[in-house]
Structure formats: C-alpha cells, structure tokens
mmCIF file of the N, C-alpha and C atoms, coordinates in Angstrom:
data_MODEL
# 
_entry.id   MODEL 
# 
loop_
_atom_site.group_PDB 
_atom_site.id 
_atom_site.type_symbol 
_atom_site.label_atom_id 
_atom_site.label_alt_id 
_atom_site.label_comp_id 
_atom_site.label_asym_id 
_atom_site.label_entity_id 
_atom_site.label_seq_id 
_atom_site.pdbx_PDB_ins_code 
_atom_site.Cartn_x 
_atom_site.Cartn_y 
_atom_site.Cartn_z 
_atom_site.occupancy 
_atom_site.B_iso_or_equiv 
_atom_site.pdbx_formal_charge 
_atom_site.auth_seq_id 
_atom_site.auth_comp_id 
_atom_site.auth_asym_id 
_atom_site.auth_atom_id 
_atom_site.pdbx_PDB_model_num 
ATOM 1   N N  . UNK A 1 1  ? 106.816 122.688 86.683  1.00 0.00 ? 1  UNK A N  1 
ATOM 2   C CA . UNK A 1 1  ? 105.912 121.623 87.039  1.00 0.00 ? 1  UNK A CA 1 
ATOM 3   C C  . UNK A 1 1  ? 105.042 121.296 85.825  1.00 0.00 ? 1  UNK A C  1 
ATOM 4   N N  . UNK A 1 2  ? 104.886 119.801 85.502  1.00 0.00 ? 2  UNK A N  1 
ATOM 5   C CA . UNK A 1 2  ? 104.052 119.509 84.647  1.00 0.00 ? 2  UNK A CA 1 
ATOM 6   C C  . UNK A 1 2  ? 102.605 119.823 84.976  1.00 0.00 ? 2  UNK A C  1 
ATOM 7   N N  . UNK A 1 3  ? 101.444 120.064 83.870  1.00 0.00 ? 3  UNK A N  1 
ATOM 8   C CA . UNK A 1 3  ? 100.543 120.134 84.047  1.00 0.00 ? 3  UNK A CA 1 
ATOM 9   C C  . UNK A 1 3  ? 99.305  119.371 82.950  1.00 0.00 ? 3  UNK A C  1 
ATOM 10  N N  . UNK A 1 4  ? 98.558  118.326 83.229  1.00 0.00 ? 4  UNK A N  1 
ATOM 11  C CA . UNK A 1 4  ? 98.244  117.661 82.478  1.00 0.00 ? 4  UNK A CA 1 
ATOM 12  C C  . UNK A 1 4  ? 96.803  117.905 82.729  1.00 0.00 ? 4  UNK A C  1 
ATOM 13  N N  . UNK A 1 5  ? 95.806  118.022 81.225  1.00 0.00 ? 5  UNK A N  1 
ATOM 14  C CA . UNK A 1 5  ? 94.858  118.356 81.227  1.00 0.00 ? 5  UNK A CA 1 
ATOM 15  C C  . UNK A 1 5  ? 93.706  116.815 81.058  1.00 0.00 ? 5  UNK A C  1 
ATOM 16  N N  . UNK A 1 6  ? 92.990  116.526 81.478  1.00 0.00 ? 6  UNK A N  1 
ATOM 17  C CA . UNK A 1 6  ? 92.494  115.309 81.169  1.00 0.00 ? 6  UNK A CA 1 
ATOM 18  C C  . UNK A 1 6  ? 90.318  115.793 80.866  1.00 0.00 ? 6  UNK A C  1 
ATOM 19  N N  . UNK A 1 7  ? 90.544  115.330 79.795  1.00 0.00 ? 7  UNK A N  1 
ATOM 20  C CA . UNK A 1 7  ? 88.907  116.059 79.164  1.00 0.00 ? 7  UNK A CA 1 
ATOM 21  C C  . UNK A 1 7  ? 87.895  115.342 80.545  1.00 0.00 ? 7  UNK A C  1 
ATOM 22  N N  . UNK A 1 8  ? 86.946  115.917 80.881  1.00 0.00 ? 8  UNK A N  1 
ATOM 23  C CA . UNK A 1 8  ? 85.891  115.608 81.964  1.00 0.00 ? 8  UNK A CA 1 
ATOM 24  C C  . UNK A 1 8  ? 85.193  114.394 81.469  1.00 0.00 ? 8  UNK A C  1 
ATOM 25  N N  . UNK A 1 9  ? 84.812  114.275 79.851  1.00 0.00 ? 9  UNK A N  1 
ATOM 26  C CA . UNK A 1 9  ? 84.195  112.917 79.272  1.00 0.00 ? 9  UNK A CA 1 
ATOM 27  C C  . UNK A 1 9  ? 85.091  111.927 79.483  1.00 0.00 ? 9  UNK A C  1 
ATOM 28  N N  . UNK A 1 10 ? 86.604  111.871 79.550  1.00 0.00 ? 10 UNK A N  1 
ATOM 29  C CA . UNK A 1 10 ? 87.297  110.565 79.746  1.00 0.00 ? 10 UNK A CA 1 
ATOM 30  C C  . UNK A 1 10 ? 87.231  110.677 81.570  1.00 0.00 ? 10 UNK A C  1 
ATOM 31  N N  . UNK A 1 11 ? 87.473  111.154 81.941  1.00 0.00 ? 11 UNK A N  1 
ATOM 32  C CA . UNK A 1 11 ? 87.389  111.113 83.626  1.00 0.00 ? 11 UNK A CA 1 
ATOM 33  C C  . UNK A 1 11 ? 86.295  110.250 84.055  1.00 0.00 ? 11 UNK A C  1 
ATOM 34  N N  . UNK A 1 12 ? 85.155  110.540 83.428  1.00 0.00 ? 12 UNK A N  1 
ATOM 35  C CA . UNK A 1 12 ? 83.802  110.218 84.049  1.00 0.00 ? 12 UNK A CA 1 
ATOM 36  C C  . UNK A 1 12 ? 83.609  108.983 83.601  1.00 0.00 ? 12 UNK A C  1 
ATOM 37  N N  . UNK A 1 13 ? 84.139  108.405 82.517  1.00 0.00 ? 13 UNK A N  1 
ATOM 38  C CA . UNK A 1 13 ? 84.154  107.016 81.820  1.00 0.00 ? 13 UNK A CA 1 
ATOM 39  C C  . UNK A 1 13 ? 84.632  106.367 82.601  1.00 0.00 ? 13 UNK A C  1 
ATOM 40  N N  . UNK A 1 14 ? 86.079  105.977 82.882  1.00 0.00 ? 14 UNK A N  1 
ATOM 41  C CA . UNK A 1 14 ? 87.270  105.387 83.182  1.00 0.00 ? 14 UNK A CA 1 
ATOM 42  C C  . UNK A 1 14 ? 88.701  105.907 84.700  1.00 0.00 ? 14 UNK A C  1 
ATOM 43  N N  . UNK A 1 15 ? 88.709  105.227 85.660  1.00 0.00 ? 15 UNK A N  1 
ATOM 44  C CA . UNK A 1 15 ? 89.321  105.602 86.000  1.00 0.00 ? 15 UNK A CA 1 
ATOM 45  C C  . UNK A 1 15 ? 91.010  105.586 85.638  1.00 0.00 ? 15 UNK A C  1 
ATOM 46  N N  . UNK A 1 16 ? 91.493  107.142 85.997  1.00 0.00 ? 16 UNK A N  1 
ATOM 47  C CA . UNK A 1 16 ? 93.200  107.144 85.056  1.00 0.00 ? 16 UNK A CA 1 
ATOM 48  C C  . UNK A 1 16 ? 93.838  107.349 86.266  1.00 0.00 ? 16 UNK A C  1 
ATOM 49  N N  . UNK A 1 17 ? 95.082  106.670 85.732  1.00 0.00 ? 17 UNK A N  1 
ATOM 50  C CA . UNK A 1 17 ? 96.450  106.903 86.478  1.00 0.00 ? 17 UNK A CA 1 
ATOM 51  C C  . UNK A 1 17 ? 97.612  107.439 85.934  1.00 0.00 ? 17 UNK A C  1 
ATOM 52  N N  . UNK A 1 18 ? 98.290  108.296 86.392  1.00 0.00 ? 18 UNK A N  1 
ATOM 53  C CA . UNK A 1 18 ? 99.133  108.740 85.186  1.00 0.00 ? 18 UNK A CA 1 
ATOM 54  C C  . UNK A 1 18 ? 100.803 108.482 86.183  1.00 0.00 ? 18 UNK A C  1 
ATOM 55  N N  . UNK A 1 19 ? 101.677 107.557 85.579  1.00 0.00 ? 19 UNK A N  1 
ATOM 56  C CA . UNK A 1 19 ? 102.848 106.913 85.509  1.00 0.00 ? 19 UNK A CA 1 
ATOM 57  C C  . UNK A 1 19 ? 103.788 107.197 84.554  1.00 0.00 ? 19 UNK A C  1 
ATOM 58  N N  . UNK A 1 20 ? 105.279 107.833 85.098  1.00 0.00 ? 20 UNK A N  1 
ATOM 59  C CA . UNK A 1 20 ? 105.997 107.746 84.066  1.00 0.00 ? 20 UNK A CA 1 
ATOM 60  C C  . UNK A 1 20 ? 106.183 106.637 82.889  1.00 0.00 ? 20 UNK A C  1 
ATOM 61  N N  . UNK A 1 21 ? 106.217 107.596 81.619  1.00 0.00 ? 21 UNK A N  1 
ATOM 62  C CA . UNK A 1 21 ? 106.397 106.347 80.126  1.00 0.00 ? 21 UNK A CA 1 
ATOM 63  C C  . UNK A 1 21 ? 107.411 105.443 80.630  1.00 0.00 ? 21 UNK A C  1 
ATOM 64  N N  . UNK A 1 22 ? 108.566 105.309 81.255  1.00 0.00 ? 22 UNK A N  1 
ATOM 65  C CA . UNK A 1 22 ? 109.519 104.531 81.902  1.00 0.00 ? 22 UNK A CA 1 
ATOM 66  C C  . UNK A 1 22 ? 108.810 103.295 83.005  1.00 0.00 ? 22 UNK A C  1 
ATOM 67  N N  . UNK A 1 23 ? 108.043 103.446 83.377  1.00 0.00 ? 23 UNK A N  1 
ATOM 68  C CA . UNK A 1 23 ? 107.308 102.566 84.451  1.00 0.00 ? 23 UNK A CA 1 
ATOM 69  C C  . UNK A 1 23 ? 106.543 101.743 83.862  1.00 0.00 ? 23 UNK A C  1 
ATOM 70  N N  . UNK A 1 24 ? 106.271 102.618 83.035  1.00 0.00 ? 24 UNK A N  1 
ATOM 71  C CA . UNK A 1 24 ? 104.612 102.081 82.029  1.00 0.00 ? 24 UNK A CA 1 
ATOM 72  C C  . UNK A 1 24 ? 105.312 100.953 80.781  1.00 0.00 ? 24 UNK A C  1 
ATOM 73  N N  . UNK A 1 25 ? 106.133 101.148 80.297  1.00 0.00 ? 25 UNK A N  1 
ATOM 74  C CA . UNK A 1 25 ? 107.317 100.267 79.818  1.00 0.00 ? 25 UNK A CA 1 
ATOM 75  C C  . UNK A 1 25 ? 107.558 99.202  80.351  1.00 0.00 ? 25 UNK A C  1 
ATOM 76  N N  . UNK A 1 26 ? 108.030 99.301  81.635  1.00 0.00 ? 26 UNK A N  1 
ATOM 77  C CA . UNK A 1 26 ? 108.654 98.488  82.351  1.00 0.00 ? 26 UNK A CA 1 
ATOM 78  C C  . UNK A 1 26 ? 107.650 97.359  83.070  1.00 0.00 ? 26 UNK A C  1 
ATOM 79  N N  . UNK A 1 27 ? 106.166 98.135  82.979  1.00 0.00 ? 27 UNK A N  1 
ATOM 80  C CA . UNK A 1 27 ? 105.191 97.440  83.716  1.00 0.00 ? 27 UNK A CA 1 
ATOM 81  C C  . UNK A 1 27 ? 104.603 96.334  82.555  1.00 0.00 ? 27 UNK A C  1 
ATOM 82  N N  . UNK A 1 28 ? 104.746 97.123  81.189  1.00 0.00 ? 28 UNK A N  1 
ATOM 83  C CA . UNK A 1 28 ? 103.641 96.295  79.973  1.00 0.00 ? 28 UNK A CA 1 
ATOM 84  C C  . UNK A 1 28 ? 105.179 94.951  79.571  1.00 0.00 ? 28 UNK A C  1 
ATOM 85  N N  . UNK A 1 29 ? 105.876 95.598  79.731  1.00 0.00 ? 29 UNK A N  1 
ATOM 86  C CA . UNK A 1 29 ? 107.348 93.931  79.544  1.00 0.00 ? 29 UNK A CA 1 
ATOM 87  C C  . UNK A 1 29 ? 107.216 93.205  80.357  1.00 0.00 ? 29 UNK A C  1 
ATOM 88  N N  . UNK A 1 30 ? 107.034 93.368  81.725  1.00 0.00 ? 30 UNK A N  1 
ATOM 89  C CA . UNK A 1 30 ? 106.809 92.522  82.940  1.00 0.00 ? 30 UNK A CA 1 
ATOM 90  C C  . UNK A 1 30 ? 105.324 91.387  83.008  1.00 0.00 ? 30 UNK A C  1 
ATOM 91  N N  . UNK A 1 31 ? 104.515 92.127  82.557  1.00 0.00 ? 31 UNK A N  1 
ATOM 92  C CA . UNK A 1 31 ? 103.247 91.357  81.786  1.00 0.00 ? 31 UNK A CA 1 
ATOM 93  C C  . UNK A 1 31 ? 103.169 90.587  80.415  1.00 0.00 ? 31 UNK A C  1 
ATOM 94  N N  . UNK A 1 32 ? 103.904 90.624  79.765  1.00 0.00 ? 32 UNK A N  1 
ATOM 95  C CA . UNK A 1 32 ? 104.729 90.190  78.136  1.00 0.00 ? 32 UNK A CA 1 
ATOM 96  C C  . UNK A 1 32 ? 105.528 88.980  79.073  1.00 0.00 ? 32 UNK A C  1 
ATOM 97  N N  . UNK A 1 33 ? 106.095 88.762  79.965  1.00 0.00 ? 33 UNK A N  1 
ATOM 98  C CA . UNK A 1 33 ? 106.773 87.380  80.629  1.00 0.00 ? 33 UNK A CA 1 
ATOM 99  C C  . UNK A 1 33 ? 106.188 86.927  81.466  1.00 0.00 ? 33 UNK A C  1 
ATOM 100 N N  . UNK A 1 34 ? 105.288 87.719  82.047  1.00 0.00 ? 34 UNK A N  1 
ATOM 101 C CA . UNK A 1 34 ? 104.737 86.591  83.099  1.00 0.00 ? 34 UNK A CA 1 
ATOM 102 C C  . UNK A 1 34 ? 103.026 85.684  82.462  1.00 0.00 ? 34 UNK A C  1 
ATOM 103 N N  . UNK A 1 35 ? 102.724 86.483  81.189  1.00 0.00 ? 35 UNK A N  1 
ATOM 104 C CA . UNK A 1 35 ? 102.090 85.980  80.165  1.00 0.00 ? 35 UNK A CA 1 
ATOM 105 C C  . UNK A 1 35 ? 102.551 84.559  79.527  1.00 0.00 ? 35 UNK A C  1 
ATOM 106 N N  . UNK A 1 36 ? 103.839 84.733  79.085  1.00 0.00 ? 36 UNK A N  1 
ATOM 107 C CA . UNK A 1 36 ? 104.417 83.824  78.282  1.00 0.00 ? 36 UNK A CA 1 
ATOM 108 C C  . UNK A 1 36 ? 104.662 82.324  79.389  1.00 0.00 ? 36 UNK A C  1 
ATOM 109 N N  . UNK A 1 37 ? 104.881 82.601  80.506  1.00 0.00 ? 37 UNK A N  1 
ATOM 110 C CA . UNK A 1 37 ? 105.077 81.780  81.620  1.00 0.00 ? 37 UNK A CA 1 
ATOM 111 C C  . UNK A 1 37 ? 104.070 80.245  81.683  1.00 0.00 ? 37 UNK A C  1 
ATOM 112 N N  . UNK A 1 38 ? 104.579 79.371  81.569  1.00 0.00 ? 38 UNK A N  1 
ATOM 113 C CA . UNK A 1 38 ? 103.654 78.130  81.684  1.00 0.00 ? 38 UNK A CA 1 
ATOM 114 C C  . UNK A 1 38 ? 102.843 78.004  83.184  1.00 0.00 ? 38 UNK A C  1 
ATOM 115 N N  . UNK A 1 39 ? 101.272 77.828  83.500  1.00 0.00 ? 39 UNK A N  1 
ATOM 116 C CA . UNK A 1 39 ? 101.500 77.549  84.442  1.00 0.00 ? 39 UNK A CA 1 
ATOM 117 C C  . UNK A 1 39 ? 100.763 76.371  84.872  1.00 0.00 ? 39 UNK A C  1 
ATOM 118 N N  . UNK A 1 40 ? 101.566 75.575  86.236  1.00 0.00 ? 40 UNK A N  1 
ATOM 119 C CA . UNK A 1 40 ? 101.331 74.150  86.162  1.00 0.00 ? 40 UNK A CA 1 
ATOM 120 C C  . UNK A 1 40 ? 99.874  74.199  86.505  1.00 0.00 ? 40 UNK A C  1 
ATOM 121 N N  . UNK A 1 41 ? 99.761  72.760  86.147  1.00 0.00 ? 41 UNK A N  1 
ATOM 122 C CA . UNK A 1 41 ? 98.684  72.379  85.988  1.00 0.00 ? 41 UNK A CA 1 
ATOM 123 C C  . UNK A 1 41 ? 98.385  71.073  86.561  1.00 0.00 ? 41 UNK A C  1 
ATOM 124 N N  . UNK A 1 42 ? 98.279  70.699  87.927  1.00 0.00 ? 42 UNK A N  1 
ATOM 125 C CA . UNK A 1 42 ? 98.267  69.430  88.146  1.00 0.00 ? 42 UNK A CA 1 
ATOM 126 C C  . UNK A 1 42 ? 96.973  68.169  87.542  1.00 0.00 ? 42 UNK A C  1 
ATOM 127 N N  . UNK A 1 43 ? 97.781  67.045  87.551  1.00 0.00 ? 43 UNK A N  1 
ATOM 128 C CA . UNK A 1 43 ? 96.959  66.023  87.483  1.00 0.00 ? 43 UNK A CA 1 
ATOM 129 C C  . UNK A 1 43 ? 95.705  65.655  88.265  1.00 0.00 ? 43 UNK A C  1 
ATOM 130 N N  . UNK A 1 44 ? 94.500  64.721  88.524  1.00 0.00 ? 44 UNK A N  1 
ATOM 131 C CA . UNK A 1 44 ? 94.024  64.102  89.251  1.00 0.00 ? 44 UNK A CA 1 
ATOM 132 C C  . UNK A 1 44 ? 94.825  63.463  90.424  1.00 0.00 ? 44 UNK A C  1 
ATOM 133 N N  . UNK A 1 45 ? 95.914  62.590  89.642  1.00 0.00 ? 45 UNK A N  1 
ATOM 134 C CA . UNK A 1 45 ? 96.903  61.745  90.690  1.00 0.00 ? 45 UNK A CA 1 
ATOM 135 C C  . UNK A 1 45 ? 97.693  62.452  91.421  1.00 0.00 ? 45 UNK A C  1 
ATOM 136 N N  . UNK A 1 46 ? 98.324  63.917  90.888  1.00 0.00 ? 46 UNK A N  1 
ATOM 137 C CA . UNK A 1 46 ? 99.099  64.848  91.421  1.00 0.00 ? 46 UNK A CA 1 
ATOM 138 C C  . UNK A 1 46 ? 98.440  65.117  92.544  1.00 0.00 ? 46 UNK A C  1 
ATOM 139 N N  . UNK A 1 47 ? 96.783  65.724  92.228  1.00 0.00 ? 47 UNK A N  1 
ATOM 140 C CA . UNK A 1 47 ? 96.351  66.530  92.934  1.00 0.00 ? 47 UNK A CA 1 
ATOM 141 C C  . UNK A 1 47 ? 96.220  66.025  95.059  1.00 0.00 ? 47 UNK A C  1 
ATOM 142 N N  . UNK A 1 48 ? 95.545  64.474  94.245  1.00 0.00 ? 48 UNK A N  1 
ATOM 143 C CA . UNK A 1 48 ? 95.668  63.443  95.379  1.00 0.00 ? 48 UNK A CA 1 
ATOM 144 C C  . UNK A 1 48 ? 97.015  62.918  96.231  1.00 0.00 ? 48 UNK A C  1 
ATOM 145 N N  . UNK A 1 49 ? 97.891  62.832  95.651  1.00 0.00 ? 49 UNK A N  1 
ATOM 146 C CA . UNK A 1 49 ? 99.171  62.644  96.180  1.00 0.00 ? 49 UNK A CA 1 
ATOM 147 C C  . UNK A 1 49 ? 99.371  64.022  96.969  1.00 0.00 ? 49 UNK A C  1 
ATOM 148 N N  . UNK A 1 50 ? 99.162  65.180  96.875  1.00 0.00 ? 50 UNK A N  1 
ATOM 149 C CA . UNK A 1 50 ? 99.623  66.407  97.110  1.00 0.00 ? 50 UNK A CA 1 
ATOM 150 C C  . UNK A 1 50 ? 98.764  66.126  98.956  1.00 0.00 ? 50 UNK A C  1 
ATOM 151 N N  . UNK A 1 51 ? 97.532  66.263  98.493  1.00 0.00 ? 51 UNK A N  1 
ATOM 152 C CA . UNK A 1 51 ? 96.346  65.940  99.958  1.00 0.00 ? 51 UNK A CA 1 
ATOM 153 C C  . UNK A 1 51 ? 97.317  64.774  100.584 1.00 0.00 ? 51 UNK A C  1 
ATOM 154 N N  . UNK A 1 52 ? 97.388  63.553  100.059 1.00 0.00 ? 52 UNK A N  1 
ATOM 155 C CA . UNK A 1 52 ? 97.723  62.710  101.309 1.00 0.00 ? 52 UNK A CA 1 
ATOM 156 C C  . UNK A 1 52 ? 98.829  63.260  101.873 1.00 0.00 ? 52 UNK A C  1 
ATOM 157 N N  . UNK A 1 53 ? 100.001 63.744  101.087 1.00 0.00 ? 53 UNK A N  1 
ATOM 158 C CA . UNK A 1 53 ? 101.349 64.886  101.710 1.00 0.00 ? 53 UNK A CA 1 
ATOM 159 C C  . UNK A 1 53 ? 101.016 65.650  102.602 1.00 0.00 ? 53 UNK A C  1 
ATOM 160 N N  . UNK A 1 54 ? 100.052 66.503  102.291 1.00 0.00 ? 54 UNK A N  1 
ATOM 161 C CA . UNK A 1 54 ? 99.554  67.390  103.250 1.00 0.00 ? 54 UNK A CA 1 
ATOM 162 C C  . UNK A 1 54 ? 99.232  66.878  104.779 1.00 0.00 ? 54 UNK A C  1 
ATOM 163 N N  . UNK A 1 55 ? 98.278  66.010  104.574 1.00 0.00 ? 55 UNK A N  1 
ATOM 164 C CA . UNK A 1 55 ? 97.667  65.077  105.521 1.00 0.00 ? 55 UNK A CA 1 
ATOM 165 C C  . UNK A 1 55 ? 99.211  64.442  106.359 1.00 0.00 ? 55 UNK A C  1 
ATOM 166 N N  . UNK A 1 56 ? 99.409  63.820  105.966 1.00 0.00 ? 56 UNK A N  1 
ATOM 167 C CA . UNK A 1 56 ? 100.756 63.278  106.789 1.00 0.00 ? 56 UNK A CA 1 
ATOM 168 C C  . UNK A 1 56 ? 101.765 64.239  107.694 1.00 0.00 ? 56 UNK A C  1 
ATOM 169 N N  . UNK A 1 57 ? 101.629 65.745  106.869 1.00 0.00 ? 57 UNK A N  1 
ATOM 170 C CA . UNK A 1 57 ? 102.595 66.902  107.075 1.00 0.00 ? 57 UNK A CA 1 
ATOM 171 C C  . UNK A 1 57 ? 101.850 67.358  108.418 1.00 0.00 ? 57 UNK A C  1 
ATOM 172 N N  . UNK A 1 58 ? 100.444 67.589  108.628 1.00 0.00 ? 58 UNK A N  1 
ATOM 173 C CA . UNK A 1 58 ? 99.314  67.714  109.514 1.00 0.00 ? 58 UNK A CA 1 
ATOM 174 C C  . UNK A 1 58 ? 99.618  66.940  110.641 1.00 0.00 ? 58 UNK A C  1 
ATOM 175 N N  . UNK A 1 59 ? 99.849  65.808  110.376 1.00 0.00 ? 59 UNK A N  1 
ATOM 176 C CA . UNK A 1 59 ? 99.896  64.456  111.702 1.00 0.00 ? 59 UNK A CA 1 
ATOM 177 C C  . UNK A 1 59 ? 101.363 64.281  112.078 1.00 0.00 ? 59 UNK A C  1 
ATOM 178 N N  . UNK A 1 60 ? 101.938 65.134  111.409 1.00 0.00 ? 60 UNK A N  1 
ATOM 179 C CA . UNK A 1 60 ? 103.621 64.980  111.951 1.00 0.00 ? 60 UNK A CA 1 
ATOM 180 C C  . UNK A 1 60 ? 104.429 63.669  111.183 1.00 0.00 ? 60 UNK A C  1 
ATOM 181 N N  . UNK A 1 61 ? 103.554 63.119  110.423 1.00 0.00 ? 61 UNK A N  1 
ATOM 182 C CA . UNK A 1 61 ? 104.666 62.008  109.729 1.00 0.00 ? 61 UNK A CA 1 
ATOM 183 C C  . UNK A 1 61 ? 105.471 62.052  108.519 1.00 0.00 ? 61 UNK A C  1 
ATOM 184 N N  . UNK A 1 62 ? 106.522 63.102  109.106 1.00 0.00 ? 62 UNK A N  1 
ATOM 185 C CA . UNK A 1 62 ? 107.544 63.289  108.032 1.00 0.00 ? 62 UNK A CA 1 
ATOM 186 C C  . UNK A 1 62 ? 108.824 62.865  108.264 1.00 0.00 ? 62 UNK A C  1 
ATOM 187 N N  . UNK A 1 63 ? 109.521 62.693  107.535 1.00 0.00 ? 63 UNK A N  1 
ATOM 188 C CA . UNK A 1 63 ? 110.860 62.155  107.287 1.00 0.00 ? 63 UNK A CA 1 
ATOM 189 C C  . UNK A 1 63 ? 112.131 63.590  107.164 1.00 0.00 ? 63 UNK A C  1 
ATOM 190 N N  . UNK A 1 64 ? 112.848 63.671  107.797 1.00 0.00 ? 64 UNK A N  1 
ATOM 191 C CA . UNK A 1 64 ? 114.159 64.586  107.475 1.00 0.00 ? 64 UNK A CA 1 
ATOM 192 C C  . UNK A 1 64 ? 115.083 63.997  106.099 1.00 0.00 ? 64 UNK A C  1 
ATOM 193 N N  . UNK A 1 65 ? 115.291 65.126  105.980 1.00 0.00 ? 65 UNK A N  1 
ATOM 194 C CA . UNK A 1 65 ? 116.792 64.409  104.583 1.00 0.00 ? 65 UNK A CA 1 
ATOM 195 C C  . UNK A 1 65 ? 117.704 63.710  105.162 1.00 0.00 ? 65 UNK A C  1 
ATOM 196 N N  . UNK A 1 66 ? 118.151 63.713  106.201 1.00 0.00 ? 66 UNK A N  1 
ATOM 197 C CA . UNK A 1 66 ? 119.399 62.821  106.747 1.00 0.00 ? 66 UNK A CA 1 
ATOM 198 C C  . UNK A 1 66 ? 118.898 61.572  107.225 1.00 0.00 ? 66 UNK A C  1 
ATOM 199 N N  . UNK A 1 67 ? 117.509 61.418  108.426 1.00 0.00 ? 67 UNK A N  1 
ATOM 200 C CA . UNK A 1 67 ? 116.511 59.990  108.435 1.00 0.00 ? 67 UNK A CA 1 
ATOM 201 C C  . UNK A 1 67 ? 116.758 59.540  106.617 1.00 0.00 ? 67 UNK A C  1 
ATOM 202 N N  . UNK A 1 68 ? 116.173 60.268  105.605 1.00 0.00 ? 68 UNK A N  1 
ATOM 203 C CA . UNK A 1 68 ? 115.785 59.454  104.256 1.00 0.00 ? 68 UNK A CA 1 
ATOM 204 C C  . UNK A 1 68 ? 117.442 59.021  104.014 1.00 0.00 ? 68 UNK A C  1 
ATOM 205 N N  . UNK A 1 69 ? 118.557 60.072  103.891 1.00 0.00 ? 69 UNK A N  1 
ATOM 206 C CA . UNK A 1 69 ? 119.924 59.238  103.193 1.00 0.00 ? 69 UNK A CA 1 
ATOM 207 C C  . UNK A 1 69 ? 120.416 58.369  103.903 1.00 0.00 ? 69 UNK A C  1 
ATOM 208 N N  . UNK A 1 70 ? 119.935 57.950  105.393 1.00 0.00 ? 70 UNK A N  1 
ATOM 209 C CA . UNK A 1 70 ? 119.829 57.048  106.440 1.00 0.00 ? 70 UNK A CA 1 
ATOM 210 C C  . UNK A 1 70 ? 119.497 55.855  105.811 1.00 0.00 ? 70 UNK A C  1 
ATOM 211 N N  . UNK A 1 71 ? 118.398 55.964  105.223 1.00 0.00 ? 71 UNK A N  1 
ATOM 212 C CA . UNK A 1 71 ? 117.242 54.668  105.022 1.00 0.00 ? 71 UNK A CA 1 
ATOM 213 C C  . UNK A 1 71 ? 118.084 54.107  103.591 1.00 0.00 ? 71 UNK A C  1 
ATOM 214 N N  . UNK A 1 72 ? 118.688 55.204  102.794 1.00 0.00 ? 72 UNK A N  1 
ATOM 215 C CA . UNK A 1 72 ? 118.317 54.625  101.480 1.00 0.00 ? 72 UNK A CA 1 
ATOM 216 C C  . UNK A 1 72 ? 120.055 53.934  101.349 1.00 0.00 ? 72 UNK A C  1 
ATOM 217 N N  . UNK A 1 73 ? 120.688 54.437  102.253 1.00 0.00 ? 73 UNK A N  1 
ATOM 218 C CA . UNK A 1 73 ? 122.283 53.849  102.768 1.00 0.00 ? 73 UNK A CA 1 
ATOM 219 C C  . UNK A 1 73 ? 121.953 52.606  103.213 1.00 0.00 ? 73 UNK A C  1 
ATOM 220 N N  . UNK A 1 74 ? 121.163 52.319  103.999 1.00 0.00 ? 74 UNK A N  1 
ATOM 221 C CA . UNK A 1 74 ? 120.902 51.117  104.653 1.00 0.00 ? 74 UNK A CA 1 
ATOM 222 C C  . UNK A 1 74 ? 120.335 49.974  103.837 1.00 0.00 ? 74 UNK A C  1 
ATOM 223 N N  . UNK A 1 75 ? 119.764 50.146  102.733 1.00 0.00 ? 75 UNK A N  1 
ATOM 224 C CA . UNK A 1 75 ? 118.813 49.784  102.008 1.00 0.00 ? 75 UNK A CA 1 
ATOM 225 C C  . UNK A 1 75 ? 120.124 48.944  100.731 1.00 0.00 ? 75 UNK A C  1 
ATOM 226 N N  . UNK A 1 76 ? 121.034 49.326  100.829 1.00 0.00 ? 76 UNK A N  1 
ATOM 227 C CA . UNK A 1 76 ? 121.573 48.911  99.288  1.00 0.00 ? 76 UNK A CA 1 
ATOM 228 C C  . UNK A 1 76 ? 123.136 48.148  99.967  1.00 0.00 ? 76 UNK A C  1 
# 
C-alpha cells in the first residue's frame, strides 16, 4: 500500500486531492480543448429572435418539418 506524506503547512494552506498521474493527464488535456473551444456569442438581433422563438414555442405556435416541406412544396 502506498503511503503519502503531506507536510501539515501545505494541508492547512490549500485543500489537496491526490489522483492518479494518469487522470491528472487526462484531466489537464481535457481542459487544453475545452479552452481552445470557441464559445458563441450571440448578437443583439440573435438574442431577440431567440425570445420571440421562445415566446411562440410557449403559446404553441410551431410548425413540424413535414407542415414546413408542405408549405415550401406548395409555394414553388
């Protein structure tokens, strides 16, 4: 069995966790991509378009995909 000594001055500072070097790897790469990751950023106009969506989604006025390839068949 391992046995790991940890000095009483770092204890009392900081709380530790101790994780295999394999995890700890796997955890600091996983943060290295989700770092690098763009993340969106909506517009004013986005933001508003998104609410009235919502709003409509709220009151039941939505459209199915087969109603819309309905409409847009009919349309041309």
């Amino acid at each position: 069995m391992t046995t790991i000594t940890i000095p009483r001055s770092s204890a009392k500072k900081k709380k530790l966790i101790a994780v295999p070097r394999e995890e700890y790897e796997a955890y600091i790469s996983w943060l290295k991509r989700i770092k690098s990751t763009r993340v969106f950023d909506p517009t004013v106009s986005q933001k508003r378009a998104l609410r009235k969506a919502r709003r409509n989604l709220a009151k039941g006025k939505t459209l199915t995909l087969a109603d819309l390839e309905r409409e847009l068949d009919t349309s041309r």
